[in-house]
Every structure is written in C-alpha cells, then in structure tokens.
C-alpha positions in Angstrom: 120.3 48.9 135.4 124.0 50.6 136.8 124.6 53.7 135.4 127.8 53.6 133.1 131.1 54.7 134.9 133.1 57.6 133.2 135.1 55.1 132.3 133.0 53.0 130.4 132.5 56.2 128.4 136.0 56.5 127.8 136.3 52.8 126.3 133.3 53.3 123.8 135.1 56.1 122.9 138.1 54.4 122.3 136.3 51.6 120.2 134.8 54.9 118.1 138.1 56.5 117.6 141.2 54.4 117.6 142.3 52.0 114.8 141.5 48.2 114.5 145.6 47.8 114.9 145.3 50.1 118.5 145.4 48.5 122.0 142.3 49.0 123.6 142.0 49.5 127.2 139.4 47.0 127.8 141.4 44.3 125.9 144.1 44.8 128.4 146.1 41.3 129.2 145.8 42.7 132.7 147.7 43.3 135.5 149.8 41.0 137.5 148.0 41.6 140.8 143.9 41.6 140.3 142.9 45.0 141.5 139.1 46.4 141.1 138.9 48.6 138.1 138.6 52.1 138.8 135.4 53.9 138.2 137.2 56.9 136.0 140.1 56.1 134.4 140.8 53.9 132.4 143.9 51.2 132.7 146.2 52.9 130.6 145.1 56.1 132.4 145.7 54.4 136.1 149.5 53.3 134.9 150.3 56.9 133.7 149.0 58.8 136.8 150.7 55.9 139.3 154.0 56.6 136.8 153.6 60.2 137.4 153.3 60.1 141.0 155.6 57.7 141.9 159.1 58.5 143.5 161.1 56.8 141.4 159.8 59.2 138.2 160.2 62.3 140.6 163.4 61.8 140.7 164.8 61.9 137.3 164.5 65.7 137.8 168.4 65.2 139.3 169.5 62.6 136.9 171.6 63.8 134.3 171.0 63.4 130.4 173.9 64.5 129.0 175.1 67.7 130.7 175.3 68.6 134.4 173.2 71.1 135.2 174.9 72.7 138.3 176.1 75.3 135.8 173.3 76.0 133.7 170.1 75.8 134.8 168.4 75.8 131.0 170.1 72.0 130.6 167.9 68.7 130.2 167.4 66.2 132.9 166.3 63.2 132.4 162.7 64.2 133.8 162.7 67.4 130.9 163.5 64.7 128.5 161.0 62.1 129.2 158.4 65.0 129.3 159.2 66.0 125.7 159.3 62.3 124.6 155.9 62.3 125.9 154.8 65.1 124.1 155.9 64.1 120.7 154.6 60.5 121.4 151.1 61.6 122.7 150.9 64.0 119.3 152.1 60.3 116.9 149.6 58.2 118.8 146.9 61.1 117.6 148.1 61.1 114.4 148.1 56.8 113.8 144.8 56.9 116.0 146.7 54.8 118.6 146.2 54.4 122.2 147.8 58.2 123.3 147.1 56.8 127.1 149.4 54.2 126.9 151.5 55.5 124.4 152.3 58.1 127.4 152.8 55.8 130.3 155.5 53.9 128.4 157.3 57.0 127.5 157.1 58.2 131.0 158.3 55.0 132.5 161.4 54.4 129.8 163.9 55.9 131.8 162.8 55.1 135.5 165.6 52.4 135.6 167.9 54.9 134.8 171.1 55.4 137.0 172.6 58.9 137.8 175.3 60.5 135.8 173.2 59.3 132.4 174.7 56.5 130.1 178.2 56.6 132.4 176.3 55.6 135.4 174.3 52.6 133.3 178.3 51.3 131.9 179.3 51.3 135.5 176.6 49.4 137.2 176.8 46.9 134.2 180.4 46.2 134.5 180.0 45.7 138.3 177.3 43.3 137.5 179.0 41.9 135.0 179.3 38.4 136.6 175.8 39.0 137.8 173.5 39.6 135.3 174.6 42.7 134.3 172.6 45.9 134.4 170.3 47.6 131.7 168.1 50.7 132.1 165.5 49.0 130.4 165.3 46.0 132.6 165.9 48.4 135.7 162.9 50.7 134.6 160.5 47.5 134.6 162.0 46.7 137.9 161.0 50.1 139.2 157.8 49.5 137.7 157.5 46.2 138.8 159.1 45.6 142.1 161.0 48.4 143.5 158.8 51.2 144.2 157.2 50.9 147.3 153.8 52.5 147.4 151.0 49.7 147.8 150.2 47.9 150.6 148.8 44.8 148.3 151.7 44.7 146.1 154.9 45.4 145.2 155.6 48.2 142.8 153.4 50.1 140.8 151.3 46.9 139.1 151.5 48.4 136.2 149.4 46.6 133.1 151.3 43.7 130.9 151.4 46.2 128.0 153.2 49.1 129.6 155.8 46.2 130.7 156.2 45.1 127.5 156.7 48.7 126.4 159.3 48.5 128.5 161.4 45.7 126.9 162.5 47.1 123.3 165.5 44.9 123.6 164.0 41.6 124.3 161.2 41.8 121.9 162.9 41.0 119.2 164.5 37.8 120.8 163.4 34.3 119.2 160.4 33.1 121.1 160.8 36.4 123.5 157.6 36.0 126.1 156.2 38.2 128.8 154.0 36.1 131.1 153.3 33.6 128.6 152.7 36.0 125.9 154.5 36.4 122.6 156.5 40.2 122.9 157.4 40.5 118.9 159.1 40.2 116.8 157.9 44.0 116.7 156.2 45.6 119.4 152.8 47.0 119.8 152.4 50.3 118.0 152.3 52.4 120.7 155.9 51.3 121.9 157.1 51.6 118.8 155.7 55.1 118.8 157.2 55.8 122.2 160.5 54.4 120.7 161.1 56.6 118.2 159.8 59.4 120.3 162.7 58.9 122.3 165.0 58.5 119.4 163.7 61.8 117.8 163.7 64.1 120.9 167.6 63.3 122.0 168.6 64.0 118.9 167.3 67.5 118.8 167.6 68.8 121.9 171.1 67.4 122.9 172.0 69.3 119.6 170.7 72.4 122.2 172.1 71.4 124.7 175.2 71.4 123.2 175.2 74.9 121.6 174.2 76.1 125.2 177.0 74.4 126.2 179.8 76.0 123.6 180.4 72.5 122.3 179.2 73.1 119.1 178.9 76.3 116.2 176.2 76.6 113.8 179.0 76.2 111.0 180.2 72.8 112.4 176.7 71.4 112.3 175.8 73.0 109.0 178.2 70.4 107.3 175.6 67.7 108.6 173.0 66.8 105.8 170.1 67.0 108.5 170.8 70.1 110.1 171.1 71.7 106.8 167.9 70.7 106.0 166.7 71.8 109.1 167.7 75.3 108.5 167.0 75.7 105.2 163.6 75.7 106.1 164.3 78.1 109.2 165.3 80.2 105.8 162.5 79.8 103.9 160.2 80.2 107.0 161.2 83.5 107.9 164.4 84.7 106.0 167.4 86.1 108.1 167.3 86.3 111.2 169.9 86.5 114.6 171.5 83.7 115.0 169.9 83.2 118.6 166.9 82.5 117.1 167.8 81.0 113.7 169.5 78.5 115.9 166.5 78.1 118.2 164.2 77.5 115.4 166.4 74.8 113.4 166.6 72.9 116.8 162.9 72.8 116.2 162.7 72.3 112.6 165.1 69.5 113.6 162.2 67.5 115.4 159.4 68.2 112.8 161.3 67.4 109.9 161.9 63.7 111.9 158.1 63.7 113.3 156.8 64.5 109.7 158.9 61.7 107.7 157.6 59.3 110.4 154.4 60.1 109.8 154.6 59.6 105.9 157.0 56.1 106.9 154.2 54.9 109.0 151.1 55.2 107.0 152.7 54.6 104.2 153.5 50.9 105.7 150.2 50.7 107.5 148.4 51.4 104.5 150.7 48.4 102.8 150.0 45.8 105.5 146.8 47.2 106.6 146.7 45.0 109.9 143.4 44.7 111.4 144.8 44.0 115.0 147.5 44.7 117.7 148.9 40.8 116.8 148.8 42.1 113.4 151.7 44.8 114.2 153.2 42.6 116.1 154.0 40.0 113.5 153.9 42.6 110.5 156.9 41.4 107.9 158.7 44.9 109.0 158.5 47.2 111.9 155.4 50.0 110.8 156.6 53.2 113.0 160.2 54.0 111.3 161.9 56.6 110.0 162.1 56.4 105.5 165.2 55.3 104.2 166.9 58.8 103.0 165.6 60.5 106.6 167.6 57.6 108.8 170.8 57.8 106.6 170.5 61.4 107.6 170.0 60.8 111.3 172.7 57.9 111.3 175.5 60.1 110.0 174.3 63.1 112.5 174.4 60.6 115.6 178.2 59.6 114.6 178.7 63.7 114.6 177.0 64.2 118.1 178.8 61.2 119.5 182.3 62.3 118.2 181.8 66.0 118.9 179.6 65.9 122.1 179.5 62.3 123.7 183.0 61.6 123.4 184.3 65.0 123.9 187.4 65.6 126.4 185.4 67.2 128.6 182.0 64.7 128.7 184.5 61.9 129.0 186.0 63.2 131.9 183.6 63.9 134.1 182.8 60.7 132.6 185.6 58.8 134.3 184.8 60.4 137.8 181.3 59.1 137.5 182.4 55.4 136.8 185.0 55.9 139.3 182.1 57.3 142.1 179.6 55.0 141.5 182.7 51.7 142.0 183.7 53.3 145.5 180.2 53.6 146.9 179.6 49.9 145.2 182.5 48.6 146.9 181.2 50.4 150.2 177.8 49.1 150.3 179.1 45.6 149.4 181.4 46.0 152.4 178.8 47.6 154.4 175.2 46.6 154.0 173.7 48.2 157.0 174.2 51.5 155.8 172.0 51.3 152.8 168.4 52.5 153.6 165.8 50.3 155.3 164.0 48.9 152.3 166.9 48.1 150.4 168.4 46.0 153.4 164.4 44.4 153.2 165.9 43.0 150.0 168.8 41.6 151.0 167.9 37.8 151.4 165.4 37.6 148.3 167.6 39.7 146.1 170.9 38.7 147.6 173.9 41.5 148.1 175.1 42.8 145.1 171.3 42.8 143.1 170.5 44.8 145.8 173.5 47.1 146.2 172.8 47.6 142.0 169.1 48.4 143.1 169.9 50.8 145.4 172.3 52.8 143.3 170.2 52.9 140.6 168.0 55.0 142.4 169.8 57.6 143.9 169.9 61.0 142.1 173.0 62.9 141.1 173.2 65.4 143.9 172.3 62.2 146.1 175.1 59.6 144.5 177.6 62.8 145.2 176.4 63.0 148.8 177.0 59.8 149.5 180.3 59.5 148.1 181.2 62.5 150.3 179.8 60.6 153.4 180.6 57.3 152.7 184.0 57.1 150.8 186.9 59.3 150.7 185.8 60.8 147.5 185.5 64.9 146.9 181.7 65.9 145.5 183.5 68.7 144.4 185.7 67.5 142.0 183.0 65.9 139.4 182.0 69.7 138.6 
C-alpha cells in the first residue's frame, strides 16, 4: 500500500474542516496544462507559492497605489496592498470555513495585471487600446497568470488552476451565460473570490484614508464629518479614552477595517444561514451574492468613497501627476509602436501571435514605475524628473 503524501493529509483535512459550500482542493476543475500533482502541497497551495515567486508579483513593490513613494517611504505599493488584502482575506476564509489557500492566491494575483502609475496608468493603456480591445487590470492579471510570465519550460505562464482564474474575472462573472473553459463563472462567484473581493474593497478604503493623512491631504476634522469614520473613532474613544492624536488617528484607521470585517461577517452568515447552500454551485447560483457588506454599513462606505475620491483621487495635486502619467505612458506607446526592436526579447517573441500593439500593451503593463520613468528618459524626450 503507498504511504499517503502530506498532501493527501492536507485534503482529509480539508474535507474535516471546511464547509459543504467551500472549494476543495481535490475537486479542482484543473489546470490547463496536465502537470503531476505535487507530493506536499496542495493545488491551491502550488498557485499561491508560483504567484509569490513569480516576477510579475515581485514587481508590484514599484507600482504605485495611490501616492508616489519617492517622498515617503511609509506609502503603500501595490505589493503592501495586495499583502494586507491577503491578510484580511485569509482571516474571512477562517472565519466562513472557506478555502484560506485559494482565497490567498486570488488576492495575491488581483493586481498582477496592474500597469504603473495605479488607476492613471490602467485609463491610459485602455484608451490606447481603445480600438483594440481595450485594457483591464483584471483581464491583464489573468494574462500574467496565464500567458505572460515566463518561467516554465512546458507552458506558458504560471498554469495556474481554473478557480484562481475565475477569481480573477469579477467583471465577467456576472455576464449572461459568462463561461471559463466551458464552465459556468456566475452569476456570483465562488466564495472565496467573493471573499477576496471585498478584501480588496475593505483594505483601500482604510489605508488610503492613511495614506492620505501621511500625505497632509486630509485632517481628522474633515473626515470626522463622514458617518464611518465617526463610528470608527467613537470606538477608538470608548477603547481607550483620549489620547494624542498620532495615535487616535492610527487606531481609527484600524477600527476602520474591523468595523467593515465585522459587519461582513454578520452579512455573510447571516445570508448563508438563509440559503444554506450545500455546494460551491450552490453560491454560485444563490438568489443574491452571500459575502457583502449589510445595508446601513455600505451606505456608510458609499458616501465615504465619494469623500476620498473628491478630496484624495481627484485632488489638484493626484490629478496632476496624473496627467504626466497618461501623458508618459502615450510617448513610450507611440515609441514602441514606432520602434519594435527596442522592446525586450520576449516581448518581440510576441510580436506575430499577439500582433503590435497587444504586445506593446503587454509590455507596458509590466514595467514598474521607476522602470516606465527610465524608459521615458531613454526612449523619448520626456524628463523622469518632472513627474515628482
């Protein structure tokens, strides 16, 4: 009789712990590529740690979230961002007894596809494609995933398991007879991308609040005329009375993303316990999406996201630096279309099976800020030094 592998183990366990409604990693659809399963890990497992050590996710360290960092080192990436996601998704999945490995790999892998200089970059690359598809981070990250990375010898890109892909397409799920390789992606999605969803949803929210009071952009009286920080630090008050505002500020940014993790928590059993669905299929077709933010809680959130984007995202000086992004990212577009050869060597590989400007899209999509500015300097007769 063969011994059982570890990861064997691992799936018994998973059959012990999670919920009818969680993916199992044995119940994977499977990967595009057949590849031998490995002896330890489990699927879900294998996708994360390839995520992890895969170029493409190394670089989001340089990739802006909302802030440039070359003035304060304390800002958010978009690596520092998908980290925290993570970390609140990992803690849901717990909580809903969901699959936490898979939960993880889709929130590590959600902004892959992202371009540099944050949501500027993404409006740039889309209105250059506009005639040609057009560009979305979410398509881009499962392109990453999928096609771009180079790493295998067998395959292209990181072969990552048809649920992590479908984690990956938030947007399309909901489309009428939306299909990933034949099978059905919605209306909703499994739980664990709607957990890593809302994850991602819940984290910006609070830190780019931090962020923002790093940055000056905001005062603590501003943001105590919105309903959800005002919550937030009430209970900073009741929690430990007065305090500096250095650190009553600090721990409202917190109280921020537990009072949103604990009213998801309450949403979401409270509608699993309602439809009680006995399968991944089950949440899929459910008569309302399960992992959600209650009704009172998401008024809240809605009003403080129109706050943040009129006093942060569309501020003089975001919008501006803004504006030199879009403008960057055109001239090396218009380079590379003019100039081929002096992309890099596996995105000129591309060239006849993506044709030119899919694969001028690609290759800007993966260059870092530091990198995009670079290469402007080199390439066109724009200054790096005046998008500080």
């Amino acid at each position: 009789m063969t011994p059982m592998s570890f990861r064997d183990t691992w799936e018994q366990r998973e059959d012990e712990l999670l919920a009818p409604y969680a993916v199992r990693s044995r119940a994977s659809a499977g990967r595009r590529y057949a590849e031998a399963e490995h002896p330890s890990r489990t699927c879900f497992q294998r996708d994360r740690d390839r995520i992890l050590h895969s170029r493409c996710f190394r670089r989001l360290e340089y990739k802006t979230q909302v802030f440039v960092r070359a003035t304060v080192d304390h800002y958010r990436t978009r690596l520092t961002h998908t980290m925290e996601m993570a970390a609140v998704g990992r803690t849901l999945a717990r909580v809903f007894a969901a699959n936490e490995d898979l939960t993880e790999a889709i929130a590590l892998a959600h902004d892959i596809g992202h371009p540099p200089f944050g949501h500027a970059g993404e409006r740039a690359l889309n209105a250059l494609m506009k005639e040609h598809g057009g560009f979305d981070h979410n398509d881009q990250s499962l392109r990453w995933l999928s096609l771009l990375e180079v790493r295998y010898p067998s395959f292209p890109g990181l072969n990552p398991t048809w649920e992590v892909r479908a984690g990956l397409m938030k947007h399309r799920a909901a489309e009428p007879g939306a299909a990933l390789d034949g099978r059905p992606l919605g209306p909703h999605q499994q739980l664990e991308a709607q957990i890593a969803d809302i994850s991602d949803d819940m984290t910006y929210c609070a830190h780019d609040v931090d962020d923002a009071l790093e940055a000056g952009m905001l005062s603590e009286e501003a943001l105590l005329g919105e309903p959800l920080w005002r919550r937030a630090a009430e209970r900073t008050r009741s929690q430990y009375g007065e305090l500096a505002e250095k650190h009553r500020i600090r721990i409202s940014v917190r109280n921020l993303l537990d009072l949103q993790v604990e009213d998801v928590i309450a949403t979401g059993r409270a509608a699993l316990e309602r439809h009680d669905p006995r399968s991944p299929e089950a949440v899929m077709n459910a008569p309302e999406r399960l992992v959600r933010f209650g009704p009172e809680l998401e008024s809240m959130i809605s009003r403080f996201r129109a706050f943040l984007f009129d006093r942060v995202y569309f501020s003089d000086s975001v919008l501006e630096r803004n504006r030199r992004a879009v403008r960057l990212l055109e001239n090396l577009f218009r380079h590379y279309l003019a100039h081929p050869e002096s992309m890099g060597r596996k995105a000129q590989a591309r060239l006849e099976r993506e044709g030119l400007r899919r694969t001028v899209c690609d290759y800007l999509s993966g260059f870092t800020d530091r990198y995009a500015l670079a290469e402007a300097g080199r390439r066109t007769k724009y200054a790096p030094e005046n998008h500080r």
